[in-house]
C-alpha positions as CSV (number, residue, x, y, z in Angstrom):
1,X,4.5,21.3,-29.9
2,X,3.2,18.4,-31.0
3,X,5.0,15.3,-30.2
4,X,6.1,12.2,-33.4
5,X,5.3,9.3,-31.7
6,X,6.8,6.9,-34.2
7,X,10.4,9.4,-33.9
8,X,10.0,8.5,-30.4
9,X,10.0,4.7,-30.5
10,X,12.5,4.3,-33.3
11,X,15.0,6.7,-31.2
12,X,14.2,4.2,-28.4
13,X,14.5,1.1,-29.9
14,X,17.8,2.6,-31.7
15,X,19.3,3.2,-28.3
16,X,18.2,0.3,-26.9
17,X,20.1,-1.8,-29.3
18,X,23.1,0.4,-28.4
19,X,22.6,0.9,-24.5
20,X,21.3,-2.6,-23.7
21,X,24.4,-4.2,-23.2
22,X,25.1,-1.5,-20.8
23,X,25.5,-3.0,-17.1
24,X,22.3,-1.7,-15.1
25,X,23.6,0.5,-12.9
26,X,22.7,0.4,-9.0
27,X,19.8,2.7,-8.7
28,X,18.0,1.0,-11.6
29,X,18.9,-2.7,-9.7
30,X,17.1,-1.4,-7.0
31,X,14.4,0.3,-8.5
32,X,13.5,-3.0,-10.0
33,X,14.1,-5.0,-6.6
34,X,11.9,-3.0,-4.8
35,X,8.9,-2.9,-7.1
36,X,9.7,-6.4,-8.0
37,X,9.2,-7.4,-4.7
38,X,6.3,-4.9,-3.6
39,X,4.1,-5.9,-6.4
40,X,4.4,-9.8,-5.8
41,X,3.5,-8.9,-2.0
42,X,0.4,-6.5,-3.4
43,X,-0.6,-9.6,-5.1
44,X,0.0,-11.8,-2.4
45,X,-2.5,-9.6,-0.3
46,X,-4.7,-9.5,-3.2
47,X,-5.0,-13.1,-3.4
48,X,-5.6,-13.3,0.4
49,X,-8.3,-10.8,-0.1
50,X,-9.8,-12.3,-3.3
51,X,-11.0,-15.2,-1.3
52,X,-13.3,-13.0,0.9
53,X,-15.1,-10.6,-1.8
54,X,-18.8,-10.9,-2.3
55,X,-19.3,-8.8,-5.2
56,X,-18.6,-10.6,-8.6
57,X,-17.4,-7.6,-10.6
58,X,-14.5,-6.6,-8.1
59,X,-13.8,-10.1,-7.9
60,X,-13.5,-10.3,-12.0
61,X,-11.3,-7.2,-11.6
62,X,-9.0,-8.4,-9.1
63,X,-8.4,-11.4,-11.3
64,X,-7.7,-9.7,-13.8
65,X,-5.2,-7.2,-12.4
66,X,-3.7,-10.4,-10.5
67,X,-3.4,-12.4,-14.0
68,X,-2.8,-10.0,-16.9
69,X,-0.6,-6.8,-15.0
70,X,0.6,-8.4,-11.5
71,X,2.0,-11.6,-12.7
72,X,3.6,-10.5,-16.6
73,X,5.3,-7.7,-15.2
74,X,6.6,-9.8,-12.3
75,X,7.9,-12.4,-14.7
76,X,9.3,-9.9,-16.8
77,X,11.0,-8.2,-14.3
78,X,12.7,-11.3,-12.8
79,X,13.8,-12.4,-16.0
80,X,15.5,-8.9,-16.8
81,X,17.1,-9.3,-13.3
82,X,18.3,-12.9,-13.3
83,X,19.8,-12.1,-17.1
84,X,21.5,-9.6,-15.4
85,X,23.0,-11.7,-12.3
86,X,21.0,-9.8,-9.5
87,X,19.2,-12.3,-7.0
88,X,16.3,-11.7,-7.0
89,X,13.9,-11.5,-3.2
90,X,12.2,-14.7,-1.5
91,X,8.7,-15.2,-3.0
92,X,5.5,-14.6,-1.0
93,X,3.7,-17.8,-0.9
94,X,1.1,-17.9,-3.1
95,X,-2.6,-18.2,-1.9
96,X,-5.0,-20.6,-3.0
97,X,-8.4,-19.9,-4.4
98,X,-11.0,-20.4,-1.5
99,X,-14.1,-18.7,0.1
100,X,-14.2,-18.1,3.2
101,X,-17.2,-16.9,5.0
102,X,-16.0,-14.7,7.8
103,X,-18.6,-12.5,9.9
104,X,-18.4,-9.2,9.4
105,X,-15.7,-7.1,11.1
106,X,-13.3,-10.1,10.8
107,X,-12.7,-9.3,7.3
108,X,-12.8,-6.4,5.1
109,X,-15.3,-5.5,3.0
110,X,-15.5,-5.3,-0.8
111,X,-15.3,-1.6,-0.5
112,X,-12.2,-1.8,1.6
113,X,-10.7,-4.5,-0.7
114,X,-11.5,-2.1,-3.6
115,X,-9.6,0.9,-1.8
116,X,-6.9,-1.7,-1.2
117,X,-6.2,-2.5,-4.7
118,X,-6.5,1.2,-5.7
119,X,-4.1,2.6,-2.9
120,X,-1.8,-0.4,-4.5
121,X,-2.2,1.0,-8.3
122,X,-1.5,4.3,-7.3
123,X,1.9,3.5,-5.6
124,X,2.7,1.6,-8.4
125,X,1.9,4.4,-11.2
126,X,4.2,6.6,-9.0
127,X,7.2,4.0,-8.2
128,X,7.0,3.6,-11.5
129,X,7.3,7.1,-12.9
130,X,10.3,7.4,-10.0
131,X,11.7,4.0,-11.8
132,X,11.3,5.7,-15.0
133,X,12.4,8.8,-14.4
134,X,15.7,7.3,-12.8
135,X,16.3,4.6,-15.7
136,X,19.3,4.8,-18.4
137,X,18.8,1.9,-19.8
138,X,15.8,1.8,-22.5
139,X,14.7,-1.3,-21.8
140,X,14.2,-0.5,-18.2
141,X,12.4,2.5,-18.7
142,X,10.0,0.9,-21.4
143,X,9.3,-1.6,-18.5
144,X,8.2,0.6,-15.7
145,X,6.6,2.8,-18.8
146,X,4.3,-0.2,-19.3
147,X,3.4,-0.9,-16.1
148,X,2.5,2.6,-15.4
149,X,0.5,2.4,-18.8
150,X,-1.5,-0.9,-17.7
151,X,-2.5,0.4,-14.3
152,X,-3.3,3.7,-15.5
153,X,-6.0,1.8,-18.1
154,X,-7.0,-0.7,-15.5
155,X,-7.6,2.5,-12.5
156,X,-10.1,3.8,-15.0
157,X,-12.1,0.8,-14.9
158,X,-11.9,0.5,-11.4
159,X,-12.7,3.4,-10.4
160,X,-15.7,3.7,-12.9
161,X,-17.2,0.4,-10.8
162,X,-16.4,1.9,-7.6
163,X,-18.5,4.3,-8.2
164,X,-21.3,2.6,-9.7
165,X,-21.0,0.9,-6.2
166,X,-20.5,3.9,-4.0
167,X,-16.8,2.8,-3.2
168,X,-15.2,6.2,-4.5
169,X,-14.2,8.2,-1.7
170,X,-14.4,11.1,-2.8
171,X,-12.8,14.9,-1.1
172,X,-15.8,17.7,0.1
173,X,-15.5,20.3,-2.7
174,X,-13.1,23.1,-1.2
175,X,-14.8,26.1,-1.0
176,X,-13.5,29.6,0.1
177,X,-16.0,31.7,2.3
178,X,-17.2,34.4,0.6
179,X,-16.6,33.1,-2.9
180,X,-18.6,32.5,-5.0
């Protein structure tokens, strides 16, 4: 069956009109809450760890992901909350831009970093598909819809340099003995 994506977003943006002035309900609150606030404290650790990568590609990814994913979807998410009344968490203090030159073992490396920021996307991608999933409200769902759409494009391109780099962990191939 193949699916009308232009019948899709008109039926969306027709009930959005109609549902948006619909209360959010408590489970979509607290969806929002909770990624709200994980995502500025995955960026807050991403800053933190910005400041001790070598390698200029992750370091132009990171900002990147910080900049144009982490810190639109925060803003959008705390304006949809403050329009709706809901008070919103205490803010992680931001970290400046510095480079420090630890030795090694005191800090992690840009592999680990890399594996940091992935492990981060991929709890995202799924909060979001649970905040999705669990959304009446269309502009709530088109929300965590985007930020599982962002990630997803930006995981590609971070996993395509972790593996230029040899970062990509990868599984042993599973293999039955005696097949073939």
């Amino acid at each position: 069956m193949l699916l009308n994506i232009l019948e899709i977003a008109t039926d969306i943006l027709k009930s959005y009109k109609e549902s948006n002035d619909t209360a959010l309900h408590v489970g979509e609150v607290m969806n929002l809450w909770t990624f709200l606030t994980a995502t500025e404290n995955f960026t807050n650790g991403e800053e933190v760890n910005l400041n001790k990568v070598k390698d200029e590609e992750l370091r132009e990814k990171m900002i990147d992901l910080i900049e144009n994913l982490h810190k639109p979807i925060i803003k959008d998410i705390k304006k949809l909350l403050l329009n709706e009344g809901v008070e919103l968490p205490r803010n992680p203090v931001e970290k400046p831009q510095i480079q420090l030159d630890a030795p090694p073992g005191a800090k992690l490396t840009d592999e680990e970093v890399a594996n940091f920021v992935v492990f981060n996307i991929v709890w995202a991608i799924k909060f979001c598909a649970r905040g999705l999933t669990e959304s009446v409200r269309p502009d709530v769902g088109a929300l965590f819809t985007k930020a599982i759409v962002e990630k997803a494009a930006f995981s590609l391109t971070l996993k395509q340099l972790m593996a230029d780099k040899g970062w990509l962990n990868v599984p042993p191939p599973y293999k039955v003995e005696g097949s073939k």
